[in-house]
C-alpha positions as a Markdown table, in Angstrom:
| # | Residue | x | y | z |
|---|---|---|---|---|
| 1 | Unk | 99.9 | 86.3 | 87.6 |
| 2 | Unk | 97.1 | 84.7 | 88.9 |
| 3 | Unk | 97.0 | 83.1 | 92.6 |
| 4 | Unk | 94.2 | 79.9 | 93.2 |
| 5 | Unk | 93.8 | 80.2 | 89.7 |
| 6 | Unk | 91.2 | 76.8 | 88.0 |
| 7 | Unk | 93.7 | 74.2 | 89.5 |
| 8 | Unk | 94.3 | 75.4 | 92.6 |
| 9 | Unk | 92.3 | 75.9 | 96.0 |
| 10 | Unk | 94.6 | 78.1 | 97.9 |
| 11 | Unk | 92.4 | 81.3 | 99.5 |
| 12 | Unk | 94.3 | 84.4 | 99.7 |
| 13 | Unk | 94.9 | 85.9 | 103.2 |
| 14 | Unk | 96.7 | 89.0 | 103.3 |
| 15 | Unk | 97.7 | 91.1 | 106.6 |
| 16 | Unk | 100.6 | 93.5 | 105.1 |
| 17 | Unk | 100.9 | 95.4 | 101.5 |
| 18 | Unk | 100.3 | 94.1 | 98.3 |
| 19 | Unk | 101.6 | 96.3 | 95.3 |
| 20 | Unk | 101.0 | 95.8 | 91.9 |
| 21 | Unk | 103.5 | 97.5 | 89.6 |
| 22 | Unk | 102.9 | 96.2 | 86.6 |
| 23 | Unk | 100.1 | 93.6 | 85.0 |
| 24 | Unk | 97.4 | 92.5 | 87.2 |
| 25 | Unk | 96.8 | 89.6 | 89.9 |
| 26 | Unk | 93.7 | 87.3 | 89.7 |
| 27 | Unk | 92.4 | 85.7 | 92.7 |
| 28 | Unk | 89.7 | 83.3 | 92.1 |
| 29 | Unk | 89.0 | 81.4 | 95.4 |
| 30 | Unk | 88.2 | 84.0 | 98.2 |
| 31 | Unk | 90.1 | 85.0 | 101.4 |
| 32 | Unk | 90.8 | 87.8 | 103.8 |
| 33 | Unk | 92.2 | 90.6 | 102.5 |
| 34 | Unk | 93.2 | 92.5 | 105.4 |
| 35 | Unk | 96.1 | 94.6 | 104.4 |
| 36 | Unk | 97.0 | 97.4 | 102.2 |
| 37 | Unk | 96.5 | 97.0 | 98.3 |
| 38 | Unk | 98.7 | 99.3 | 96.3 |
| 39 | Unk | 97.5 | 99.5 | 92.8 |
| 40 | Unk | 100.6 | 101.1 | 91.6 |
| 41 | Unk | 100.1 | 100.8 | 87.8 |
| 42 | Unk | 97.3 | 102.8 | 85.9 |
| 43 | Unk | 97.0 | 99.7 | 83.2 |
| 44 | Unk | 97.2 | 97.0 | 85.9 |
| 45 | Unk | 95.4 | 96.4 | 89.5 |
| 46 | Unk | 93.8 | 93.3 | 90.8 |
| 47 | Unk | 90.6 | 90.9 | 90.2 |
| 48 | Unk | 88.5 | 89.1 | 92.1 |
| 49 | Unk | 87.3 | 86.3 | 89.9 |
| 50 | Unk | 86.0 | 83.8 | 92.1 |
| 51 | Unk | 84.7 | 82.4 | 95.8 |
| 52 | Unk | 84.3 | 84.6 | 98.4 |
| 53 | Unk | 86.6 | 87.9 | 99.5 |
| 54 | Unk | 86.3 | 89.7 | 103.3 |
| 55 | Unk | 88.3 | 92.9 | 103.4 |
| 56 | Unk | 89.0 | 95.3 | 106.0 |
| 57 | Unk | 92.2 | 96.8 | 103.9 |
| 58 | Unk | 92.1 | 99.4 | 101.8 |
| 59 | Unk | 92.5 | 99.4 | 97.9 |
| 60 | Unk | 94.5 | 102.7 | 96.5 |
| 61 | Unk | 96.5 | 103.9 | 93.4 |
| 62 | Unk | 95.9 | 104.5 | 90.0 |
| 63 | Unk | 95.2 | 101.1 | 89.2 |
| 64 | Unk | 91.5 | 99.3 | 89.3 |
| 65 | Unk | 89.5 | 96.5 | 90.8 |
| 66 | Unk | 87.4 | 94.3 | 89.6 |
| 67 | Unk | 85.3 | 92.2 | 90.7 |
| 68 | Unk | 83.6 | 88.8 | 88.2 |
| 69 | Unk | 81.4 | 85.8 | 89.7 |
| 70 | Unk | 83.1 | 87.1 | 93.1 |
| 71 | Unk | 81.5 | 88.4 | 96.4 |
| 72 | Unk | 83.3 | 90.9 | 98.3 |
| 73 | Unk | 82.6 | 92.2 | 101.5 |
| 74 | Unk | 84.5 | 95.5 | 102.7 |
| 75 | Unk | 84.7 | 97.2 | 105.9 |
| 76 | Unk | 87.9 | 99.2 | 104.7 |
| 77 | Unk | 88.5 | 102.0 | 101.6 |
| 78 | Unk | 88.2 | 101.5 | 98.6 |
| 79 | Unk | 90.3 | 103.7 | 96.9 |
| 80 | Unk | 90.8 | 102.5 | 93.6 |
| 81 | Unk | 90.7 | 104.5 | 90.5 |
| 82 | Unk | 88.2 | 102.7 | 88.9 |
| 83 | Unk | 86.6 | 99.9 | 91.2 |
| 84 | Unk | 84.6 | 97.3 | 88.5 |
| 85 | Unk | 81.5 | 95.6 | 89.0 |
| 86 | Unk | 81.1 | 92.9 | 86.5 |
| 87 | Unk | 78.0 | 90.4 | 85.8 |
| 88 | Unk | 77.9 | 87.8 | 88.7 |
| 89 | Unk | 79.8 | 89.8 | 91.7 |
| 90 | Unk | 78.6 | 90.9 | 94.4 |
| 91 | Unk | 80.2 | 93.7 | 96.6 |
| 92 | Unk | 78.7 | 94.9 | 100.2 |
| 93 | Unk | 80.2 | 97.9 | 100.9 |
| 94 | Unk | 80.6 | 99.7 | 104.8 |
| 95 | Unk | 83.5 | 101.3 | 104.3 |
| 96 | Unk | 84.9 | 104.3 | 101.8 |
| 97 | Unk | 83.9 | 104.3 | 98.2 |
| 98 | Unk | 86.6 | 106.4 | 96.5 |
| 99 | Unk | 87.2 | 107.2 | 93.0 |
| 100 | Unk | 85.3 | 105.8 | 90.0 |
| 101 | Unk | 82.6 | 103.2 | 90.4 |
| 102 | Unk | 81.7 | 100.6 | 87.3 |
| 103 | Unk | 78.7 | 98.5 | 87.5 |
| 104 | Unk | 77.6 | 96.1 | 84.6 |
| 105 | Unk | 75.7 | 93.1 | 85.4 |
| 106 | Unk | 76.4 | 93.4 | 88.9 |
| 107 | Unk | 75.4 | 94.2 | 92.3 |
| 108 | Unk | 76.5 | 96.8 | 94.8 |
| 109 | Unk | 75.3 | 97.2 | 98.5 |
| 110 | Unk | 76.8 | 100.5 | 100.0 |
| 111 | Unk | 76.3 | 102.3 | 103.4 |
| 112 | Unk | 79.6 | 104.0 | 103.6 |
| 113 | Unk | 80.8 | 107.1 | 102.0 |
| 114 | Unk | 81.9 | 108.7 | 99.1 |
């Protein structure tokens, strides 16, 4: 599923719980990501593929983010499995780093903890 995908312009903004059971959700065109993230699903979990993300939510489960010519700023936990830095992304980190962290090509600013 993919949400502002190329032919759309719609920004996500999220206050309550996202869970992804099964596959994985692509937002490409930034937003405010403020609520929970359930990454429910080992093989599934969310990416950030484009524009620009603010987060104060937390990202948990089994499932992984990932992050491709996005920039993502986050105050909240990330709690991930596996969170992915791929080529192009950016993510500033303040809050929790949890669980596996991935970087290829991409750049990570953190000052929280792990």
């Amino acid at each position: 599923t993919t949400l502002g995908g190329p032919v759309g312009t719609i920004a996500f903004q999220n206050s309550g719980t996202v869970t992804v059971t099964n596959g994985r959700i692509a937002l490409a065109n930034g937003g405010t990501l403020g609520g929970t993230f359930d990454l429910a699903n080992a093989a599934g979990g969310l990416d950030l593929t484009g524009g620009t993300h603010t987060s104060a939510g937390s990202f948990a489960g089994p499932g992984s983010l990932r992050l491709g010519n996005a920039t993502m700023t986050s105050t909240g936990s990330l709690g991930a499995a596996i969170t992915q830095v791929n080529a192009g992304a950016t993510l500033t980190s303040t809050g929790n780093l949890l669980g596996q962290l991935d970087v290829s090509g991409g750049t990570v600013n953190a000052n929280g903890t792990s």
